[in-house]
C-alpha positions as CSV (number, residue, x, y, z in Angstrom):
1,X,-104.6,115.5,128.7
2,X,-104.9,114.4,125.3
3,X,-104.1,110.8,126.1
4,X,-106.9,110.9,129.0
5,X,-109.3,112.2,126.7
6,X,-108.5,109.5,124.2
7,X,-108.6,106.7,127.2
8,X,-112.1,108.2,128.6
9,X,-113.8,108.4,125.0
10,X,-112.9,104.8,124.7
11,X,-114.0,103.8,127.8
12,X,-117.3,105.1,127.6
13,X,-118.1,104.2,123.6
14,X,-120.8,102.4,122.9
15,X,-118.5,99.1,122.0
16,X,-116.8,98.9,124.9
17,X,-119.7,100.1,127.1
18,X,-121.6,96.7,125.8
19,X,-118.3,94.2,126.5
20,X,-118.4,95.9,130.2
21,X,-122.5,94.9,129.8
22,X,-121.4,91.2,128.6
23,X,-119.0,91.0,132.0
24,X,-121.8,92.7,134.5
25,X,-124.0,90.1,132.5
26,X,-122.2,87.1,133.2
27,X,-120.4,87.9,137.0
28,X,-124.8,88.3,137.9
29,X,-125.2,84.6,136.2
30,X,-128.4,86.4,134.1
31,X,-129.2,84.4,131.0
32,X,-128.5,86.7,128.8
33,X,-126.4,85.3,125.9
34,X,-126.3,85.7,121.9
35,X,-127.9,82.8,120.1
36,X,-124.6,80.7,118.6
37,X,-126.6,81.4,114.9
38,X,-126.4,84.9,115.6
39,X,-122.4,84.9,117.5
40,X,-121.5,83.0,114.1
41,X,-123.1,85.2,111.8
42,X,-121.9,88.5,113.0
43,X,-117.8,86.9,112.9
44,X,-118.4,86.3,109.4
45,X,-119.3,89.9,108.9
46,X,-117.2,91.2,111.1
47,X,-114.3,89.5,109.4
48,X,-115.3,89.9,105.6
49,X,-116.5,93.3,106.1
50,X,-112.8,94.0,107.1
51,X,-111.5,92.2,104.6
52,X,-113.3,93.5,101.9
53,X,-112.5,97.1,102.8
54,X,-109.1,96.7,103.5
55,X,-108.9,94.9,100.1
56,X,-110.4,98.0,98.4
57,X,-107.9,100.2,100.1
58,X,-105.2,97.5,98.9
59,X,-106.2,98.5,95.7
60,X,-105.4,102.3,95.7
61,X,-101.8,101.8,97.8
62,X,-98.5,101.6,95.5
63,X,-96.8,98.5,96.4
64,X,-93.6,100.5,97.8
65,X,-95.7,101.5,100.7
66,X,-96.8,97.9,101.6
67,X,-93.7,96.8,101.2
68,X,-92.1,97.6,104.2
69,X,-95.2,97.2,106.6
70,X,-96.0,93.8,105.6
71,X,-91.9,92.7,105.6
72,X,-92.0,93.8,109.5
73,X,-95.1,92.2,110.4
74,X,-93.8,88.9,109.0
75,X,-90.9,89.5,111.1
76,X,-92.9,90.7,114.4
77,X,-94.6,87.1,113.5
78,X,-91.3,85.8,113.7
79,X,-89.9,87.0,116.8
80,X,-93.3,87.5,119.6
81,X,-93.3,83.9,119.9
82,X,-89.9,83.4,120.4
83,X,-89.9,86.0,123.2
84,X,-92.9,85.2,124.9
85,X,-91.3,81.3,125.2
86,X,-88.2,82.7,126.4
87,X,-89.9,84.4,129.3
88,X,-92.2,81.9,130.2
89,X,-90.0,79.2,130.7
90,X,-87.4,80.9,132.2
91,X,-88.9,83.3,134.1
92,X,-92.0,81.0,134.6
93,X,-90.5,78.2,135.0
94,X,-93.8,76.8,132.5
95,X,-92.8,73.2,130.8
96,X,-92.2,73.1,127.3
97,X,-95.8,72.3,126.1
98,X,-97.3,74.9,128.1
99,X,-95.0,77.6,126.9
100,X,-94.9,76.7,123.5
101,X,-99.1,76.6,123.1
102,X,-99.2,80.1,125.4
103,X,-96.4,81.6,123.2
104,X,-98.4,80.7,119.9
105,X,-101.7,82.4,121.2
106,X,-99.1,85.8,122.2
107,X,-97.4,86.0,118.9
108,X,-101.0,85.2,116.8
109,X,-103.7,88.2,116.5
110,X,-106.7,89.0,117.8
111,X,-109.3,89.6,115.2
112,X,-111.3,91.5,117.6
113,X,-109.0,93.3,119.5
114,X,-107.6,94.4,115.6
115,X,-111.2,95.6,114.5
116,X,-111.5,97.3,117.8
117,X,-108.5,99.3,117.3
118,X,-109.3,100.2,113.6
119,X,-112.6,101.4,115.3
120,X,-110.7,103.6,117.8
121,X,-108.5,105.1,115.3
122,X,-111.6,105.9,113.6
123,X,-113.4,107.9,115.9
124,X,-110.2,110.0,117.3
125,X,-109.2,110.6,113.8
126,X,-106.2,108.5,113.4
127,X,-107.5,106.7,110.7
128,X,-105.2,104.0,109.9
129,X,-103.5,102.7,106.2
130,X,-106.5,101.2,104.7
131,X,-104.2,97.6,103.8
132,X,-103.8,97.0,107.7
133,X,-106.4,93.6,107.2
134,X,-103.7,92.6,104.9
135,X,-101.1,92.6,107.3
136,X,-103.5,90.1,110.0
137,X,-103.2,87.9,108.0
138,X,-99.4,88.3,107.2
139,X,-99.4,88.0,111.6
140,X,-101.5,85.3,112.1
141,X,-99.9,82.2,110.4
142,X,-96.3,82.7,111.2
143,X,-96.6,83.1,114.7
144,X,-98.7,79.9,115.4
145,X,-95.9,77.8,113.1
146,X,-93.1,79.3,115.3
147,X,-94.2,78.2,118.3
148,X,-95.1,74.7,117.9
149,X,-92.2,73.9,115.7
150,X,-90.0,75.0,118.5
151,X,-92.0,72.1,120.6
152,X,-92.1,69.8,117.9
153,X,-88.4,70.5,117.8
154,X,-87.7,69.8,121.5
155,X,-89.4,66.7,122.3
156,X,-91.7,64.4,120.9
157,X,-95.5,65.2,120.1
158,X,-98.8,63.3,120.1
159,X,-99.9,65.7,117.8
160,X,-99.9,66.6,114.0
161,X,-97.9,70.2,113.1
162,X,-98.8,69.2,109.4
163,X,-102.8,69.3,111.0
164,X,-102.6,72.2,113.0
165,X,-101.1,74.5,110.2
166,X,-104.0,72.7,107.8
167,X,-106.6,73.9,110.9
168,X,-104.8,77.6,110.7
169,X,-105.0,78.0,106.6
170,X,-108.5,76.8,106.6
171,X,-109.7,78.4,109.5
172,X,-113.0,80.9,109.4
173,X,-110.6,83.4,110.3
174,X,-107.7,83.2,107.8
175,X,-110.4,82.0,104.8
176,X,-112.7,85.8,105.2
177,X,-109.8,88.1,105.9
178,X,-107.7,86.5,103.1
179,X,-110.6,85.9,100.3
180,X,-112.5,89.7,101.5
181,X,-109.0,91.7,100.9
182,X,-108.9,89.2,97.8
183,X,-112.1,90.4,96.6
184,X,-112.1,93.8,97.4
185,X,-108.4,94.5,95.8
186,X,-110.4,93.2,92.5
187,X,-113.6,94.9,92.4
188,X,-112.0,98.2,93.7
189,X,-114.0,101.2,94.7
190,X,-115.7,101.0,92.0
191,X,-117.3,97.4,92.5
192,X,-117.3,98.2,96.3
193,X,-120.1,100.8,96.1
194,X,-123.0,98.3,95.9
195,X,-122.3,96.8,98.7
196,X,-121.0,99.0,100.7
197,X,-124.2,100.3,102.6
198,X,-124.3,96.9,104.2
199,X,-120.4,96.3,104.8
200,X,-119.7,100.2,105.8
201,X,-122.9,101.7,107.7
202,X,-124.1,98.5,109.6
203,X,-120.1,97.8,110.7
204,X,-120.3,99.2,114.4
205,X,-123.5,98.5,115.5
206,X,-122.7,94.8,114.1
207,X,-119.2,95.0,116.4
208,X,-120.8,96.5,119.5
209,X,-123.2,93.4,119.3
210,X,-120.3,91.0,119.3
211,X,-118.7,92.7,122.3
212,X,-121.6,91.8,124.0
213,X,-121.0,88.2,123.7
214,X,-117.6,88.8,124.3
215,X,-117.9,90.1,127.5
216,X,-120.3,87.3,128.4
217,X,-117.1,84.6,127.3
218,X,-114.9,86.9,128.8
219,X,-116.2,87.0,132.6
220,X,-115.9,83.1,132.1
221,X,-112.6,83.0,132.2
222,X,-111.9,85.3,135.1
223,X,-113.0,82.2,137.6
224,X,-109.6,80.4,136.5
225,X,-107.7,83.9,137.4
226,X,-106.6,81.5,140.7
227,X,-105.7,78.7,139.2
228,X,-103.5,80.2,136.6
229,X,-101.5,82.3,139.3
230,X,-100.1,85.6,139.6
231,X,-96.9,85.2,137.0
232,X,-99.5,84.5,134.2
233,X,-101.8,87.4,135.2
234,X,-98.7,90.1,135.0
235,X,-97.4,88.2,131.7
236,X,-100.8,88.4,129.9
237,X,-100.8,92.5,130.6
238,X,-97.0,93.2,130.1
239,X,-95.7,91.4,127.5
240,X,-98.4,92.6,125.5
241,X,-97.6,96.1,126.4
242,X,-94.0,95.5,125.5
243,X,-94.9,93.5,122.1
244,X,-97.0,96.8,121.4
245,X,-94.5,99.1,122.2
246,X,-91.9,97.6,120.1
247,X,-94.5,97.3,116.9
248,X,-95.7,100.9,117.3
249,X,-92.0,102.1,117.7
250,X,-91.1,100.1,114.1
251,X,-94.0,100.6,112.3
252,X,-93.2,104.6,112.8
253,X,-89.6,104.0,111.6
254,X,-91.0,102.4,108.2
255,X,-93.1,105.2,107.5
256,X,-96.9,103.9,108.8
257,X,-98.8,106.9,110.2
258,X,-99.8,107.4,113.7
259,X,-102.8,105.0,113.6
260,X,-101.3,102.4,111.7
261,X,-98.4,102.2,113.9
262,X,-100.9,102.2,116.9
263,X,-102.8,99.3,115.4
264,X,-100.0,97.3,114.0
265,X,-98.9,97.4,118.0
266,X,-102.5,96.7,119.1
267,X,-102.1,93.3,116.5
268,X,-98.9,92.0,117.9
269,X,-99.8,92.6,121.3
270,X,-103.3,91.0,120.8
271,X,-103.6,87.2,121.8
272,X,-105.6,84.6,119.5
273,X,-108.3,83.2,120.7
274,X,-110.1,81.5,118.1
275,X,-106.7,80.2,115.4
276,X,-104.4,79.5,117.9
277,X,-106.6,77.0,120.0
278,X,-107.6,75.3,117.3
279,X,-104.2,75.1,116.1
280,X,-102.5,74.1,119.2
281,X,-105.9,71.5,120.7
282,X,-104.6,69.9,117.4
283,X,-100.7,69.9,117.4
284,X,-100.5,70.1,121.4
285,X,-103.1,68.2,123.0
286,X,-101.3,67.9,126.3
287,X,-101.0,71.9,126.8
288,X,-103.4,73.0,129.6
289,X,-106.2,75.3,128.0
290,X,-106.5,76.6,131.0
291,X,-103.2,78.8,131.0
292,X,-103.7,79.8,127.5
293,X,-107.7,80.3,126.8
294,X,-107.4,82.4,130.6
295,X,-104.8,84.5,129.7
296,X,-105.6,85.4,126.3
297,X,-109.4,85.9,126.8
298,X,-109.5,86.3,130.9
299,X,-106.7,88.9,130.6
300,X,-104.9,90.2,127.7
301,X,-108.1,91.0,125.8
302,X,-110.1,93.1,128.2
303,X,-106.5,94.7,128.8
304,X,-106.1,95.6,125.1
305,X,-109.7,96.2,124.3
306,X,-110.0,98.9,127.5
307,X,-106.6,100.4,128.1
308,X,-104.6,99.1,125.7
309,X,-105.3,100.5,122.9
310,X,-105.6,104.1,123.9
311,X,-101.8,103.0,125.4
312,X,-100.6,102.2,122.0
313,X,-102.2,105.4,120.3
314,X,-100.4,107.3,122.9
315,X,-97.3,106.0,121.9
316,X,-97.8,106.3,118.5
317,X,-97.9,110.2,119.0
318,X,-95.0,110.0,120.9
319,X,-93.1,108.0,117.9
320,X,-94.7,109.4,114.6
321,X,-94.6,113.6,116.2
């Protein structure tokens, strides 16, 4: 009962109420759509805002409890892509450019999906360790690396990996989680509190605005739910399922709490949509962005962001209790 609870009060929050918006939005073709001003401006704050807090929570942890988290994250970086290769080429028979760009988006993060499950945590009171921002971006370069080195490996590329990991460092995404958790681990609590009222209060509003849009990019995608077939469809929900499962059921066994085991799984079972593209357009320029743009935004991420989520803070209770 717990667990239904948990799933209907995040069905029916405001953030996930406005991506179901976005969707209803975009399947009527109404013109509703965030300004690309606006869309940029509110992932910057999204991102720093994280960034800065988790940096600030950095601050107060002793390094013996981060050690272990961020050791298996690196590793979970490590291993997803590998996996998710392994099944799509021999279960889906994809070629090896295909699964090699599909397998880097499944073993990156989600930014969104990550900020959504920090949210969750939040309102059910399973607040998680405040240095999880540290650990996205511990996830999201390893993973990408992985995956096209084991194509650059195999067979002979157009592409630059040298580029792609240039277009991964530098990205928005990397740059304001990295530098925010940079800057808040030096100001600390103290040199937090000025800013604070603009990072802390205006945070959810500012997210269920962006799930809006996201929605709306979302409903886009599902047009290509054809083309992409049914063995792409069942690998975007239950891979990431098992991905989450296995990062909930480690991060319990090196001593996170229930909702930072539930959102280290909701990380690794998250798929990139804004690194990994750029990173693999780069390095992998005859991959379809078809497969990999539909099945992590047309399908893992409304999975995740809906009933995903809830799924992983279920088994979290079941792990940590």
């Amino acid at each position: 009962m717990e667990s239904i609870g948990a799933l209907a009060a995040n069905l029916l929050s405001p953030i996930i109420l406005a991506f179901v918006l976005g969707v209803f939005a975009s399947l009527v073709r109404s013109d509703l759509r965030l300004p690309e001003g606006l869309y940029s401006s509110l992932s910057i704050y999204l991102l720093l805002a994280i960034g800065l807090k988790g940096g600030v929570e950095l601050s107060k942890t002793p390094l013996s409890e981060f050690v272990g988290p961020a050791l298996l994250t690196l590793g979970l970086g490590i291993l997803t892509p590998i996996t998710a290769y392994n099944v799509l080429r021999k279960l889906g028979r994809f070629d090896r450019e295909n699964a090699a760009a599909i397998a880097a988006h499944y073993g990156s993060v989600s930014a969104v999906t990550f900020i959504v499950a920090i949210t969750f945590g939040s309102m059910t009171g399973q607040v998680p360790e405040g240095f999880m921002p540290t650990l996205v971006a511990i996830l999201e370069v390893p993973a990408i690396v992985v995956a096209l080195m084991i194509a650059f490996t195999r067979a002979k590329r157009a592409g630059s990996w040298k580029e792609a990991l240039h277009e991964v460092l530098a990205g928005r995404s990397v740059v304001l989680l990295v530098g925010g958790v940079l800057i808040g681990w030096a100001v600390g609590p103290a040199g937090f509190e000025p800013v604070a009222p603009f990072f802390a209060a205006g945070f959810q509003g500012a997210l269920t605005l962006f799930l809006l849009e996201m929605g709306i990019v979302a409903a886009r995608r599902l047009k290509d739910l054809r083309e992409v077939g049914v063995f792409l469809v069942g690998f975007g929900i239950l891979v990431p399922i098992l991905h989450g499962l296995l990062a909930v059921w480690l991060g319990s066994l090196v001593g996170l709490s229930v909702g930072g085991s539930a959102v280290l799984g909701a990380m690794v079972s998250s798929a990139s949509y804004i690194a990994a593209p750029a990173a693999v357009r780069i390095a992998l320029p005859e991959a379809n962005p078809t497969f990999y743009l539909t099945a992590s935004l047309g399908i893992t991420f409304p999975f995740n962001v809906t009933l995903g989520i809830p799924l992983y803070f279920t088994f979290a209770q079941w792990f940590c209790c």
